[in-house]
C-alpha positions as CSV (number, residue, x, y, z in Angstrom):
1,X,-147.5,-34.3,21.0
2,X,-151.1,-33.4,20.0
3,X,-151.9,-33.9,15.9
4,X,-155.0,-32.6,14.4
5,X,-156.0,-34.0,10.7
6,X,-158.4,-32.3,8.4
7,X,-158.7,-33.7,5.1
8,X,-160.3,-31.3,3.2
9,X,-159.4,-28.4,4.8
10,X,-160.4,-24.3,3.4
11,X,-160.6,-21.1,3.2
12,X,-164.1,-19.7,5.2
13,X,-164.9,-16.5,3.3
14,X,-167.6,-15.4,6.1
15,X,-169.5,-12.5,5.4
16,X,-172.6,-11.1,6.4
17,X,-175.2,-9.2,4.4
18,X,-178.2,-6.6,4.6
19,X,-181.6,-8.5,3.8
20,X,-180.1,-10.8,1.3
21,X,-182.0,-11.3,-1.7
22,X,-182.0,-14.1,-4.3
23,X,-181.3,-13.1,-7.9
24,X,-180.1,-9.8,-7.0
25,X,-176.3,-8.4,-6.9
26,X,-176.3,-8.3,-2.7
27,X,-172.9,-6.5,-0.9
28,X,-171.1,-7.5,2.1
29,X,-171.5,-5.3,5.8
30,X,-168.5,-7.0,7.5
31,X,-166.6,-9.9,6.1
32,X,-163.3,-12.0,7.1
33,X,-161.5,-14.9,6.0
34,X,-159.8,-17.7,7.8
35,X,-158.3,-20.8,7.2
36,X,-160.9,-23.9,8.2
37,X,-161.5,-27.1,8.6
38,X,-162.8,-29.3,12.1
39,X,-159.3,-30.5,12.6
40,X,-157.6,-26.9,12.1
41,X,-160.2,-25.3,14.1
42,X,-159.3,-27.5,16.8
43,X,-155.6,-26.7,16.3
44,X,-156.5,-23.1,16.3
45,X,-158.7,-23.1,20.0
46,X,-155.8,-25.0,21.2
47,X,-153.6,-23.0,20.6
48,X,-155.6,-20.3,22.1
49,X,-155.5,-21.9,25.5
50,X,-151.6,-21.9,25.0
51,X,-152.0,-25.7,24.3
52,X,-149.4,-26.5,20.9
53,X,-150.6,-29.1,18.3
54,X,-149.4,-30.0,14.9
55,X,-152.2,-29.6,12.1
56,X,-152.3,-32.9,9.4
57,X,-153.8,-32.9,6.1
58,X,-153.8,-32.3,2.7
59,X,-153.2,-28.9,0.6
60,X,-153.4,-27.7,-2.8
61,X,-153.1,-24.6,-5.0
62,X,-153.1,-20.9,-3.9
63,X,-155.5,-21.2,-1.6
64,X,-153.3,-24.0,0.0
65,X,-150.8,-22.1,0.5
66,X,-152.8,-19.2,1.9
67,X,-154.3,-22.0,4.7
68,X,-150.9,-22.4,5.4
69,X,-149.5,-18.7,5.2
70,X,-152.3,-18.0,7.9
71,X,-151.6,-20.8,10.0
72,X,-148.1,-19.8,10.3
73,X,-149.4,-16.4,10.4
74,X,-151.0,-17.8,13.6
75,X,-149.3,-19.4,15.4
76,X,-150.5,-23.4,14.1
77,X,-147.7,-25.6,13.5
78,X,-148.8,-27.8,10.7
79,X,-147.7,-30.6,8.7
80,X,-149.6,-30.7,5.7
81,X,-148.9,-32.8,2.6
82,X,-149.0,-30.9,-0.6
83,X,-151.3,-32.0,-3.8
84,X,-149.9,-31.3,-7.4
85,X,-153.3,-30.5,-8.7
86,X,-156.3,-28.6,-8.1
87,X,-157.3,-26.4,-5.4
88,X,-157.6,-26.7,-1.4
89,X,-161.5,-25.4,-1.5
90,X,-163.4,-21.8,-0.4
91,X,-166.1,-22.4,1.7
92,X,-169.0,-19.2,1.9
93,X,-170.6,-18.8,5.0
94,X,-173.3,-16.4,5.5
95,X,-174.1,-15.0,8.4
96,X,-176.9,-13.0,8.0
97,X,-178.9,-16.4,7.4
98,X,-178.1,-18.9,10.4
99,X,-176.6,-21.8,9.0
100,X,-176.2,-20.9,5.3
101,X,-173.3,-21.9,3.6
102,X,-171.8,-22.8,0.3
103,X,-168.9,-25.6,1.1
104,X,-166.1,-26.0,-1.7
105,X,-164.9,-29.4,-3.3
106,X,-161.6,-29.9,-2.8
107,X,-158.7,-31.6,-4.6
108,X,-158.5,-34.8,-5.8
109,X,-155.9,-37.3,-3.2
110,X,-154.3,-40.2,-4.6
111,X,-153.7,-42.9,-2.8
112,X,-150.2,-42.3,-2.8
113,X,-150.7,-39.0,-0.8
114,X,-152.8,-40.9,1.5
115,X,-150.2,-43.1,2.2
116,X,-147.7,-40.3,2.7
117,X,-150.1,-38.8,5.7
118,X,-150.6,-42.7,7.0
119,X,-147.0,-42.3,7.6
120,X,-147.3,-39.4,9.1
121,X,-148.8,-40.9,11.4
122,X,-147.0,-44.1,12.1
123,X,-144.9,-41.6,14.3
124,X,-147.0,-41.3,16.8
125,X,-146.3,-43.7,20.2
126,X,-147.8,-43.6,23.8
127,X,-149.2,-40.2,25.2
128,X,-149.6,-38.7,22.0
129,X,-153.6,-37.2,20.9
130,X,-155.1,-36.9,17.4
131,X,-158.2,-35.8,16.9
132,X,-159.8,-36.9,14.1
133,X,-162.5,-34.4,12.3
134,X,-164.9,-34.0,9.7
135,X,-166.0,-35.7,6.3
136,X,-164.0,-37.6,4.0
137,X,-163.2,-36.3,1.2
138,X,-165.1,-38.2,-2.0
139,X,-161.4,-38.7,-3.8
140,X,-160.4,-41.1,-0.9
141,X,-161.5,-44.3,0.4
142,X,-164.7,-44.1,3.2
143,X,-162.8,-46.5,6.0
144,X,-159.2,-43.8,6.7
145,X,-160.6,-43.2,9.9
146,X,-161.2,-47.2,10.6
147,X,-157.5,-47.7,8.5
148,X,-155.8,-44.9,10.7
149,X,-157.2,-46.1,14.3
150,X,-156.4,-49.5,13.1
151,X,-152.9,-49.2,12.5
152,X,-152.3,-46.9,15.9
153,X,-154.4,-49.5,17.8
154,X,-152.4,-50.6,20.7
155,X,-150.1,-48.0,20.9
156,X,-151.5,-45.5,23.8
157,X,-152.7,-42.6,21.3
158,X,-155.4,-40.9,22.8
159,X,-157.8,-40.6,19.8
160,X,-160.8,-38.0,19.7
161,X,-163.4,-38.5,16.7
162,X,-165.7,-36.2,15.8
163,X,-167.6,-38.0,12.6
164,X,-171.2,-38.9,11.4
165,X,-172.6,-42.6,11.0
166,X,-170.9,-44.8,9.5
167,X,-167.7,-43.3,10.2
168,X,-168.3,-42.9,13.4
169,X,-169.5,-46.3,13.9
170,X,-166.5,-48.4,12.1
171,X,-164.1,-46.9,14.7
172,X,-165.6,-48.2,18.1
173,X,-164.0,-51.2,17.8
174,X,-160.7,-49.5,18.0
175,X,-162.0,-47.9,21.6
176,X,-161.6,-43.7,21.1
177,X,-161.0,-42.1,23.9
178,X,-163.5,-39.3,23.1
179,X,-166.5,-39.1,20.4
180,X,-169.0,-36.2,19.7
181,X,-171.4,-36.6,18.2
182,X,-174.5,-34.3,18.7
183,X,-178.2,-35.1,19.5
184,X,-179.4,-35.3,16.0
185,X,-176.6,-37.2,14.6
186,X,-177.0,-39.6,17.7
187,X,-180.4,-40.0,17.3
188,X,-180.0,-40.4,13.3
189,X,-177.2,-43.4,14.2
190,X,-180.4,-45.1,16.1
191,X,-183.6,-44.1,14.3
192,X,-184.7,-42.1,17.1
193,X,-185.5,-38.4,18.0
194,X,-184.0,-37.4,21.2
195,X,-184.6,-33.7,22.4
196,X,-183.7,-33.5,25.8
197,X,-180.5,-34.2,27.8
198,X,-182.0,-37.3,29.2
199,X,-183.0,-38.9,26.0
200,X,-179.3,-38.9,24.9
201,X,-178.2,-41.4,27.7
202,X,-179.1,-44.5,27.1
203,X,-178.2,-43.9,23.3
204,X,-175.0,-42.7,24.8
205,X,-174.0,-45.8,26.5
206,X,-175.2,-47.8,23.7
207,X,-171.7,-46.8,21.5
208,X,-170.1,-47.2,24.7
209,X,-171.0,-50.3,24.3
210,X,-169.9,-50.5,21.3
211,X,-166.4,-49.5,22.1
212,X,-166.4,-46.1,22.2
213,X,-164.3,-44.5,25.9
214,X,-166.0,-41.1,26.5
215,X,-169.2,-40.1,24.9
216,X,-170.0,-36.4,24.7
217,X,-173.2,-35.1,23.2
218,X,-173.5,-31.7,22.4
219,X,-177.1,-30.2,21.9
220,X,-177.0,-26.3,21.0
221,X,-179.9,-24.6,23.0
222,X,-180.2,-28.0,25.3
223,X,-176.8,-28.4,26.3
224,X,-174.9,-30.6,26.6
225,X,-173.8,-34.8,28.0
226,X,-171.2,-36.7,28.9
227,X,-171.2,-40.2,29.6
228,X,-167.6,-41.1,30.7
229,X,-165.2,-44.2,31.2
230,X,-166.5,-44.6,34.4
231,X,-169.9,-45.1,33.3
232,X,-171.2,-41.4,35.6
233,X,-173.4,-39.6,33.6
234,X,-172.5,-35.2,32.9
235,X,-175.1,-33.2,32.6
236,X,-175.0,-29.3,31.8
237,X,-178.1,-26.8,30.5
238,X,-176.5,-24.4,27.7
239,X,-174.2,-21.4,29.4
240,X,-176.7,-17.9,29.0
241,X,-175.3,-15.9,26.3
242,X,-176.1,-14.6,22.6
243,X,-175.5,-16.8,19.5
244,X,-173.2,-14.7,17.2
245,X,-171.4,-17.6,15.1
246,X,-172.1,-21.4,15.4
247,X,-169.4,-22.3,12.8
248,X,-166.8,-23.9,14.7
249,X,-168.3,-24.1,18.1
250,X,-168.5,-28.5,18.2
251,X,-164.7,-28.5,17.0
252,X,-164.4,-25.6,20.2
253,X,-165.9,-28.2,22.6
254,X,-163.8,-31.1,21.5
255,X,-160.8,-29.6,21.7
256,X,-162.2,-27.6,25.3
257,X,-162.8,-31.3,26.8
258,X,-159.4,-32.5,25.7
259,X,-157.5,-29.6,26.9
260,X,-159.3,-29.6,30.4
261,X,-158.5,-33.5,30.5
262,X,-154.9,-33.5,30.1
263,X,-154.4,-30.8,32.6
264,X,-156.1,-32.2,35.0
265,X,-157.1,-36.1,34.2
266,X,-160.5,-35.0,35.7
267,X,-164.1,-35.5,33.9
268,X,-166.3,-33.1,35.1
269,X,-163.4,-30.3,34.8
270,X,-162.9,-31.7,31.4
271,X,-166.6,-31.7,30.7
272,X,-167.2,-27.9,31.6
273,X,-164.3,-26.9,29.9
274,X,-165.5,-28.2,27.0
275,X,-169.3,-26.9,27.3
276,X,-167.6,-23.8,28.0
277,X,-165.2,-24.0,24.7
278,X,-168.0,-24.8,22.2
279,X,-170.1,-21.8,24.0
280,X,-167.4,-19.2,24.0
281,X,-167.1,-19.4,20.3
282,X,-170.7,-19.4,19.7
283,X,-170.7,-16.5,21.5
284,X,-168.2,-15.1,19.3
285,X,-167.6,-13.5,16.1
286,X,-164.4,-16.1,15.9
287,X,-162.7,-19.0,17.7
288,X,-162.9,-18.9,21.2
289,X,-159.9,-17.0,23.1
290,X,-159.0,-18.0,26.9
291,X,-160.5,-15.0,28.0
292,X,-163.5,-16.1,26.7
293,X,-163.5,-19.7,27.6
294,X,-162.6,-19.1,30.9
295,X,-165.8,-16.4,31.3
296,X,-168.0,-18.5,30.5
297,X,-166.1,-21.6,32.3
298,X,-167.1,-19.0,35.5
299,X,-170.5,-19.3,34.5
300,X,-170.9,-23.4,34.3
301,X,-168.8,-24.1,37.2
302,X,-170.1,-21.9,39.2
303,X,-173.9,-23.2,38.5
């Protein structure tokens, strides 16, 4: 079975908007709501390349229960563990102004709920994949990620992290079969900038060192790296096409790599896949469909 967990997961209000202007009463051209969240919108492209997951976390309030009308709605099994008080958040995303957003706070999760999804998890057993995605929430201790891979260690889960610093970092010891982090976060782990594919290597096999299986760096406009178990080194320029949306397109490209791995235990296939994942949605209005993925997968394999 394949789990995805998202903490704090939402509603993204996404609209878009006519020369936006501060202070004034603005209206929307187009607008569309979906449920969100790293780990649900890796459950979501999954499930768009006819892959079936179960969706983890934590939900709260009407807008919890509309993440999980829409999820049903769409297909997502999910197992989510219901909070008596406040609200699962709204997230505002605009995109008329790349990359401008306005994220929600979430509810409070005792440790007791915590517990509840750390059980959860104690189910899974060899051959099973979680990805784990995203920020903690403030409410909850900064080490689940390190507290969850530690009490699977050993048991043949296939764990995928995508996480910043710190979070990132106190989960190599545990080995993950895949993290993502992208160039700037890399570089922000080391001190360093790092702008071109070949920058990201060495820094790349550096938390290889450190533990990690699989190392994929995705760079936007550059491209993107993997550095895999075997120590070979991927390398791909960014597919051509037009940037409509980048929300969602790292989750796309996490969950395009995974997918392309377990059909066919092969890196490189695995690698375009997910290059071609993360691109497909940013060259969409939404999440990536299979039609999509595989046109653009055309395009990268064929190069």
């Amino acid at each position: 079975m394949i789990y995805t967990v998202t903490f704090n997961p939402s509603l993204d209000y996404i609209v878009s908007v006519e020369d936006f202007k501060l202070g004034l009463t603005n209206r929307t051209r187009s607008e569309l709501m979906l449920p969100g969240g790293k780990g649900i919108n890796v459950s979501t492209v999954l499930m768009n390349l006819g892959i079936e997951s179960t969706a983890l976390g934590f939900v709260a309030g009407f807008t919890g229960d509309e993440i999980v009308r829409r999820l049903k709605e769409m297909g997502v099994k999910n197992g989510f563990i219901r909070i008596p008080e406040g609200i699962s958040r709204i997230n505002l995303k605009l995109k008329s102004i790349d990359g401008t957003e306005i994220n929600g706070m979430g509810p409070d999760i005792s440790s007791e709920n915590t517990q509840k999804l750390m059980e959860q998890l104690d189910g899974l057993s060899e051959g099973d994949v979680l990805f784990l995605s995203g920020s903690i929430p403030a409410a909850m201790p900064d080490d689940a990620y390190q507290k969850i891979m530690k009490r699977l260690d050993g048991r043949g889960v296939q764990i995928a992290v995508d996480a910043t610093k710190d979070l990132l970092m106190n989960v190599l010891e545990y080995h993950p079969f895949l993290i993502k982090p992208n160039n700037h976060e890399l570089g922000e782990i080391f001190g360093v900038q790092l702008k071109t594919r070949e920058d990201v290597v060495p820094y790349g096999r550096k938390l290889q060192e450190k533990g990690a299986v699989n190392v994929l760096v995705s760079m936007a406009g550059e491209g993107a790296v993997l550095i895999d178990a075997e120590g070979n080194v991927h390398s791909a320029p960014a597919p051509e096409g037009t940037l409509v949306n980048g929300v969602g397109a790292g989750d796309s490209m996490v969950a395009g790599f995974m997918a392309g791995w377990m059909e066919k235990q092969d890196y490189e296939y695995a690698f375009h896949m997910g290059v071609s994942a993360g691109s497909a949605s940013a060259f969409s209005e939404n999440l990536a469909t299979k039609e999509e993925i595989e046109a653009v997968y055309r395009q990268v394999a064929g190069r």
